[in-house]
N, C-alpha and C positions, 0 to 999 in steps of 0.2 A: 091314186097311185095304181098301176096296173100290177098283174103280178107277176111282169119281167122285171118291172122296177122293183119289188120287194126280192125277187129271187139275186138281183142285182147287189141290191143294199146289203142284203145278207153273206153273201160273199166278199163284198168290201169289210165288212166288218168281223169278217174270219180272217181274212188276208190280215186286216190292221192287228188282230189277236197275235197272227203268226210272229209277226215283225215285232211285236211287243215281246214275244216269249224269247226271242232270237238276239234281242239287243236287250236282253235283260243282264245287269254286272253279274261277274263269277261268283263272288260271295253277298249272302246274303243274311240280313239279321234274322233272328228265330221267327219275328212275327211276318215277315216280309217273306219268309221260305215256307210259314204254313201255310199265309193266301198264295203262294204261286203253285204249290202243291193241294189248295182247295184244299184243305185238313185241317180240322182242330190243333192249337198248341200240344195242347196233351197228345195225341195221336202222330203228330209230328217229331216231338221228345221222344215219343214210344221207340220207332221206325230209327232214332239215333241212336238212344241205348241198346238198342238191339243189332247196332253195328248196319243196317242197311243203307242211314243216309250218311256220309261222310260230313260232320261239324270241328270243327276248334273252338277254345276256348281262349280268347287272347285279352286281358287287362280285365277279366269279369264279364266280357261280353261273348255274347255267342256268333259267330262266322260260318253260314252253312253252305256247303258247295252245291251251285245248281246243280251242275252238271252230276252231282252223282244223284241229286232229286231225278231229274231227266233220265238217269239210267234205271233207276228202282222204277221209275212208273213204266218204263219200255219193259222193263221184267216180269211184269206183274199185267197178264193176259187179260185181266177185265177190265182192269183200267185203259189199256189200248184198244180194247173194245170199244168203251166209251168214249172215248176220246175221239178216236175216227168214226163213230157213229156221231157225232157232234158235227163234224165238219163237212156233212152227207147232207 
């Protein structure tokens, strides 16, 4: 493989990340919203109790809003840091 083909491959496989994140459903189970937040359970519980990620709690189960995941990490400057320094 040369390394336009690696520079290649690795963009495709950012693009496929994108499109996973983007087509990801509104709500999410607790463990399903701490990998897509890359966070421990516990540190994901922390960040709800603490009123930053928007969850419900509907029949015993937990329902967590991406979309306010996606908002807390746009808020939060180091993790957009890294995050666009991933994609670089």
């Amino acid at each position: 493989m040369t390394d336009q083909d690696i520079k290649i491959k690795r963009i495709e496989e950012k693009i496929d990340t994108l499109i996973a994140i983007r087509t990801a459903p509104r709500w999410l189970s607790l463990a399903s919203a701490a990998q897509y937040a890359s966070m421990s359970k516990n540190t994901f519980i922390k960040y709800i109790q603490d009123g930053k990620i928007y969850a419900t709690q509907k029949g015993g189960k937990w329902y967590v809003d991406r979309e306010s995941i996606d908002h807390f990490m746009i808020e939060d400057d180091v993790i957009v840091r890294k995050v666009l320094d991933s994609f670089r």
